[in-house]
N, C-alpha and C positions, 0 to 999 in steps of 0.2 A: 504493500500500500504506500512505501516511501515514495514512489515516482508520480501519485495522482495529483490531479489539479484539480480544484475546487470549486465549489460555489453556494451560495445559502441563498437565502428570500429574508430580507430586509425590507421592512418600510412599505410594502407593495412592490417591491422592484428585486431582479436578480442581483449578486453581488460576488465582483470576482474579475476574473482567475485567480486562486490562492494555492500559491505551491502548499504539498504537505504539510511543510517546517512551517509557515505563516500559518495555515490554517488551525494548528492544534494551539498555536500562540491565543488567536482567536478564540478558540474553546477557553484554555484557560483564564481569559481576561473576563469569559463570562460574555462577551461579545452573541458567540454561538453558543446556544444551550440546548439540551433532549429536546426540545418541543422545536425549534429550528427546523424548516425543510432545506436539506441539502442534497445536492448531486454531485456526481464525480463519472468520468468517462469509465463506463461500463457496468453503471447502474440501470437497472430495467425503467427508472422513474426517480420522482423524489422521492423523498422520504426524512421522515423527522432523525435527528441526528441522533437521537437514544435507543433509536432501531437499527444503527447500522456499526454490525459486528463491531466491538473492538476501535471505537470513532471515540467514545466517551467514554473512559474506563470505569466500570459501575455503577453505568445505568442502567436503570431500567427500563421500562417501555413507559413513556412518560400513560398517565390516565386516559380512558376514553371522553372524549368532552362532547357536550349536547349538542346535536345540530336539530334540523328541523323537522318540528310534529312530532311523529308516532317514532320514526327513526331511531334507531339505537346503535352503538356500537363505534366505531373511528371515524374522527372526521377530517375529511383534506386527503388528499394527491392529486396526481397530476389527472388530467382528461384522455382519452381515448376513444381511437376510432375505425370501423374494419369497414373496409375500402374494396368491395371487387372491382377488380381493374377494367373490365369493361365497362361495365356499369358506371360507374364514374365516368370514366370517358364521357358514355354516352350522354347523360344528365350535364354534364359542362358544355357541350356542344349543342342539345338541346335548348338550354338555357341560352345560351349564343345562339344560336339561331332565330329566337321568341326573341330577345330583344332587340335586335337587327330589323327582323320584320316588326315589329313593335306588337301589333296588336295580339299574337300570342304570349307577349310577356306575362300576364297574369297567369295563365295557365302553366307554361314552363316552369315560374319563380318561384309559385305554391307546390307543383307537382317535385320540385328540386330539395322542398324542405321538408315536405312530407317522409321520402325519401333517404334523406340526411340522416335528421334527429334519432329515428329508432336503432340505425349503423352506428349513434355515440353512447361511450359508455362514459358516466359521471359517478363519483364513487358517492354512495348510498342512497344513490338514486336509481333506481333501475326502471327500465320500458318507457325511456323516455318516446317525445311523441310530438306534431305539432300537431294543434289546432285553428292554423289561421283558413280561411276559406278564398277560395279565386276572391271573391268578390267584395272583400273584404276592404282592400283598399287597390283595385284593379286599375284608379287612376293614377296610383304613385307608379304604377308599373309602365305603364302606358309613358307617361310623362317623361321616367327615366331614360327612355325606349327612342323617344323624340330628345332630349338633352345632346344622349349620346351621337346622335348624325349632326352635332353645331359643328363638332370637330372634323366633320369634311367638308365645311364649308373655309374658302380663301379666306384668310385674315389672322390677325391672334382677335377679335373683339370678340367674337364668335366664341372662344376658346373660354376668354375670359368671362366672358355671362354666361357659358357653362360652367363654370368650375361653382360657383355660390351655388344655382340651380340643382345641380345634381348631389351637391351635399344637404339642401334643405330639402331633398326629396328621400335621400341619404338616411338620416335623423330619422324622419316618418318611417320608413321601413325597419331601422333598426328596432324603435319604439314598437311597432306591430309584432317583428318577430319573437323579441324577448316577453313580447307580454302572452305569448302562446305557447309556448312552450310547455307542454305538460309531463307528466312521470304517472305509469300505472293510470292510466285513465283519466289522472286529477289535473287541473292547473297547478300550478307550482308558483301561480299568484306572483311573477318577478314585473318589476318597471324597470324600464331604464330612463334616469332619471337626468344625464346629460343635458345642460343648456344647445339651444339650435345654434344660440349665436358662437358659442363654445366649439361644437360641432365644426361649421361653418369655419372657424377661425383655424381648429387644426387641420381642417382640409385643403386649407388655401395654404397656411405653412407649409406642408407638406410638397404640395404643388413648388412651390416658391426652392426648397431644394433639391426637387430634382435638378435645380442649376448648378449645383455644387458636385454633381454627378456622382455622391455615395451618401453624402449626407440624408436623403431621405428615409433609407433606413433607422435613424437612429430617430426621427420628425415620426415616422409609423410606427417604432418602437413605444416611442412617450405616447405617440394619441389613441393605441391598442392600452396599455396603463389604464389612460385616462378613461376609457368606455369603461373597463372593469371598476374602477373605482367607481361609477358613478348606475351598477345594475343593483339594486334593491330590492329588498321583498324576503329575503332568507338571511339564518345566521352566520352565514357563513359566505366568504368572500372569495370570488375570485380574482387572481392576481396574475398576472402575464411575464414571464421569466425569461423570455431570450433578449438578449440585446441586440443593439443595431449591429455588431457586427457578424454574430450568428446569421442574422437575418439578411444582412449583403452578403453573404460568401454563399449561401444558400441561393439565393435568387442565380446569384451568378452561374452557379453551377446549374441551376434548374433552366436558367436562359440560352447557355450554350450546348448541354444538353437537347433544346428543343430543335437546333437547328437540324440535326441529325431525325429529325422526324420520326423513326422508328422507336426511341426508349420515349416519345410523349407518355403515353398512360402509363405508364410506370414512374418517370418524374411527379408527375401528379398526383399520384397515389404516394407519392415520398414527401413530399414540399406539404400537399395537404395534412398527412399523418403527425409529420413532425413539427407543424405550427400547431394541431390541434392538441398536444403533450407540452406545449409550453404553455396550458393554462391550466393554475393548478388551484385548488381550494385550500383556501385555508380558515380554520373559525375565527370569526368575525377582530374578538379577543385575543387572539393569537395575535392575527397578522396585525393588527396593534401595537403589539407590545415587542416583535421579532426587528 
């Protein structure tokens, strides 16, 4: 174990690389403690630091702490997701194709989520599920559908009265999808509670470094954070762990990869799986006080 490099969950945010020799300084200083989620290359997941062999000498497995309702038993790790490689394919091409032609976008974007949510596993939540309906909000789809073709129109103006547009249409779907979201039949009662102007504001940031040509990643790093901090409804929080450089070295390889045309669906099924394991739960009080 003297050769691993490190990381914990801090504050809502991952924290790291720490060689070995720094990270057990870390333990010692009381910094990282049992309840801590950490990872190290060639761990399946997070995991609280009092669970992993021989990380803390003489702990134990910290207590089971209360999440939500009826629920019982550990709360927090990371998320997961089982991806058949066609099927993926197809449903992202689908969904591209429905927004392209626009007027199937409702049916694509609902039939995409439907889809989704039950292929994710969340820990102590099981059969997750959505319940949003085509018609629910058919014209954010629609509207999104029409945003998207400003950008083949000659100009930046165009460009740039999309960018606001497609984030306040952005917000509204976000809001829809998380508030449908159910488990075992039920609602799971989540908002996402994000300001539009908020929204609006990291989206344009965002945009704004693509000019710096890496920087966005780290601009999509903080405003994936910032969504998380701001979904409600449960005790327990989730928190977004990879950083922007994880996140650029990743894209890169998933962008130069595509060009080769034959590994697509299997990029995708990798880029997807491994963004959806850097959001990990933590209770509410934890990730407070970590």
């Amino acid at each position: 174990m003297s050769n691993r490099i490190w990381f914990h969950a801090s504050g809502g945010q991952q924290k790291g690389p720490f060689p070995e020799a720094q990270f057990r300084d870390l333990i010692a200083q009381g910094t990282v403690r049992a309840d801590t989620l950490v990872w190290a290359e060639g761990m399946a997941g997070w995991q609280k630091a009092g669970e992993v062999p021989g990380l803390i000498p003489g702990a134990a497995a910290p207590p089971s702490l209360p999440i939500d309702g009826h629920l019982g038993g550990t709360s927090g790790g990371p998320l997961s997701v089982d991806l058949p490689v066609w099927s993926f394919l197809g449903w992202c091409i689908l969904v591209t194709i429905g927004s392209l032609l626009v007027i199937p976008s409702p049916w694509t974007g609902t039939g995409y989520y439907r889809w989704l949510f039950p292929r994710m596993h969340v820990p102590q939540r099981p059969n997750l599920g959505f319940t949003g309906q085509v018609g629910d909000i058919w014209y954010v789809f629609v509207a999104m559908g029409l945003a998207g073709h400003l950008g083949l129109i000659d100009g930046i103006l165009p460009i740039l009265v999309g960018i606001p547009i497609q984030a306040v249409l952005s917000w509204v779907l976000a809001r829809w999808v998380v508030a449908n979201i159910s488990s075992n039949g039920q609602p799971m009662s989540m908002n996402f509670t994000g300001s539009v102007w908020g929204f609006v504001g990291w989206q344009i940031l965002t945009f704004l470094s693509m000019f710096t040509i890496i920087g966005w990643a780290w601009a999509m790093a903080a405003w994936t954070r910032w969504i998380c901090r701001h979904v409600s409804g449960t005790r327990r929080e989730m928190i977004f762990t990879a950083t922007g450089l994880q996140l650029l070295w990743r894209t890169i390889v998933f962008g130069l990869g595509c060009l080769f045309i034959i590994p697509i669906p299997w990029l995708l099924r990798w880029y997807f799986t491994w963004a959806t394991a850097q959001f990990v739960l933590v209770e509410r009080s934890t990730a407070a006080s970590v």
